[in-house]
C-alpha positions, 0 to 999 in steps of 0.5 A, spaced: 785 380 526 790 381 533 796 376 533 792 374 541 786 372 535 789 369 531 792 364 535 785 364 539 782 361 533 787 356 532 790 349 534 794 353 538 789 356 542 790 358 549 799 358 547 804 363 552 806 369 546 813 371 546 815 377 542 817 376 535 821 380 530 821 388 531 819 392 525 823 396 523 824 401 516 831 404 516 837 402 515 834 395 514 827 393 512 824 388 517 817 385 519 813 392 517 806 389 513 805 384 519 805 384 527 807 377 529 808 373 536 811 367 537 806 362 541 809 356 545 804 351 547 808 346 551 814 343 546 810 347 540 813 353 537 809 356 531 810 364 529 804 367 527 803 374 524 797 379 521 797 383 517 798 390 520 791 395 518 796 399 515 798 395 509 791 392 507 791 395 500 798 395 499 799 387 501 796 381 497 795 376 503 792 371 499 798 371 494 803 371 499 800 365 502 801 362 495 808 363 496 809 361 502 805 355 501 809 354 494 816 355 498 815 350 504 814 345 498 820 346 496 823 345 502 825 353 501 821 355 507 818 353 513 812 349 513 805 353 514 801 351 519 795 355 520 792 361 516 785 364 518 780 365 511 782 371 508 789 370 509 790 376 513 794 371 519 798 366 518 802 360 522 809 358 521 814 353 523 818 357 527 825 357 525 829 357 533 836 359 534 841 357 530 837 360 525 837 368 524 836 372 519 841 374 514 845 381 515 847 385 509 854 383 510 851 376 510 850 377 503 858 379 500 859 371 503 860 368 496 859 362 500 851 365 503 849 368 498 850 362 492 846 359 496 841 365 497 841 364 490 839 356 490 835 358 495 831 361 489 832 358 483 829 352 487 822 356 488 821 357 483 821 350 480 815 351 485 808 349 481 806 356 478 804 362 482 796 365 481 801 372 481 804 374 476 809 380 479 810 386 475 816 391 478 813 396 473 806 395 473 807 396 481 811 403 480 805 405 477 800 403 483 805 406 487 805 413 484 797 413 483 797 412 491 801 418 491 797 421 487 791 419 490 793 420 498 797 427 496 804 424 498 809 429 496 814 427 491 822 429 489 821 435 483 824 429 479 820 423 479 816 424 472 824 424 469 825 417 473 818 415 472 819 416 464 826 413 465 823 407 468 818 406 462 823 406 457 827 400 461 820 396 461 820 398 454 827 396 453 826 388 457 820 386 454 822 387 447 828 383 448 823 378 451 823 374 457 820 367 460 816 368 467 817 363 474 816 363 481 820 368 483 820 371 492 821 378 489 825 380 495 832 383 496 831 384 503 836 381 507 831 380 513 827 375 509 833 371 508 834 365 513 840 362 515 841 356 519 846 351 520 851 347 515 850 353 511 843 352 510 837 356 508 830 358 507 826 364 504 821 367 508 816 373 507 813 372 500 809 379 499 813 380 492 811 373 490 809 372 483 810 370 476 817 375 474 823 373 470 827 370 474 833 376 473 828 381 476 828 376 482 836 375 482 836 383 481 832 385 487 837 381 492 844 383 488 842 390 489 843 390 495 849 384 495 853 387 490 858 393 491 862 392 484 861 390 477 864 384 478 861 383 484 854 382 479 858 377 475 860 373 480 853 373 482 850 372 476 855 366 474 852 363 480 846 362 477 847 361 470 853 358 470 856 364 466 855 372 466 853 375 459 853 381 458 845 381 456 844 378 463 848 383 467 845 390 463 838 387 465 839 385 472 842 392 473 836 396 469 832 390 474 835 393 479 834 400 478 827 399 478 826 395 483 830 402 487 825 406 485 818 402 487 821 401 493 823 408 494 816 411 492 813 405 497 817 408 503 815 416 501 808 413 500 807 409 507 811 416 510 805 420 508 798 415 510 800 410 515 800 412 523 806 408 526 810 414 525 816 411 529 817 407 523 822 411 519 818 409 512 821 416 508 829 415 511 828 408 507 824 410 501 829 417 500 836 413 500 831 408 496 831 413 491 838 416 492 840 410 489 836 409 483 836 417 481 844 415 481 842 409 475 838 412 472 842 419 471 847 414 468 850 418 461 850 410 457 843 408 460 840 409 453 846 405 450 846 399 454 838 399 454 839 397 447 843 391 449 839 388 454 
């Protein structure tokens, strides 16, 4: 469905389309899986956005609605006004100047990125998600697309896909507890508005996760430096151990390698070649590669 169909099919028929948010893959990731316009009708602004036809087998419509659903019921994101049956359009409230997105350097805010980080914890006091999200089982998916679409991979991803098993191997025995959780460190799916405020948006990770997987994806991108990662995830739970650092930067490094794997993937099969997909997902990589070669990695798996 078009955005012009969208909108034709809903309250807001007959609306003037403004442009939105351009898509963008690299440096930073921003409306990629959905086009999206801005329809005004009168006083009314609603953003409305489709899923683009290349990302139909890699976006779970229904579940990103339940997620955006879920977080405007936790006032952390804009209402939902519309969506076609299938999910795959949807309406928002539109968040008009002086919200924006957030910017990388947004984050190294200590004062921004503790809100980010209530942001979070409030959705995920959301009622539980049909989704349950899993970084490790979406590595997997991502590979067999590779396989199946004949998408050329780095000589060493079966040592990082190996590496990978053994941090999923390490978190589940220590164990964890699953919540609500937006999934998504990029800074683009961060609002900010005025008095500090903030909401999420974009919810195509949304799921059931251990909530350190979703402070992981956002500290990955936040943080420079260790006590930057312990500042953080004091924020969150009021102290750092030393159990909660080693799994947000094994959570972390995962989340490099899916992200990675979707941008060398979408490089291969989708057709908007303006698109800078394997820019994004080879520095994605670069970043995991150098985790993953860490020489104490195995020692600190055993004290996640």
């Amino acid at each position: 469905m078009s955005i012009a169909d969208a909108v034709a099919a809903s309250p807001w028929a007959g609306a003037v389309l403004r442009p939105g948010v351009a898509a963008v893959a690299s440096p930073m990731w921003q409306a990629v899986e959905w086009s999206n316009a801005i329809a005004v009708k009168g006083s009314e602004q609603v953003f409305f956005k489709c899923l683009e036809p290349d990302m139909s087998g890699a976006i779970d419509a229904v579940a990103a609605y339940d997620g955006a659903v879920a977080a405007a019921g936790q006032n952390v994101g804009p209402d939902v006004l519309f969506a076609s049956p299938d999910r795959q359009a949807v309406g928002f409230q539109y968040l008009a100047s002086p919200w924006r997105n957030a910017w990388l350097g947004d984050l190294q805010n200590a004062d921004v990125l503790a809100a980010v980080i209530a942001a979070k914890k409030a959705f995920r006091e959301a009622v539980p998600l049909t989704r349950a999200w899993d970084v490790f089982a979406e590595i997997r998916s991502w590979l067999a697309r590779a396989a199946a679409r004949g998408t050329a991979l780095p000589g060493d991803m079966p040592e990082l896909a190996r590496t990978a098993g053994q941090i999923e191997q390490a978190i589940a025995a220590s164990g964890f507890d699953r919540a609500p959780g937006h999934n998504d460190g990029q800074a683009s799916n961060i609002m900010l508005g005025p008095g500090g405020a903030v909401m999420l948006v974009d919810f195509d990770c949304a799921g059931m996760s251990d909530p350190y997987y979703d402070l992981a994806c956002i500290l990955g991108e936040a943080c420079l430096f260790e006590a930057d990662w312990r500042a953080a995830i004091a924020m969150q739970d009021g102290s750092c151990t030393e159990s909660a650092l080693l799994r947000c930067r094994a959570y972390s490094v995962a989340d490099d390698l899916l992200w990675g794997l979707r941008g060398l993937v979408l490089s291969k099969i989708s057709p908007r070649r303006g698109l800078e997909f394997l820019k994004y997902g080879e520095w994605r990589l670069l970043r995991a590669r150098s985790a993953l070669r860490d020489t104490q990695l195995a020692q600190h798996l055993h004290r996640i």
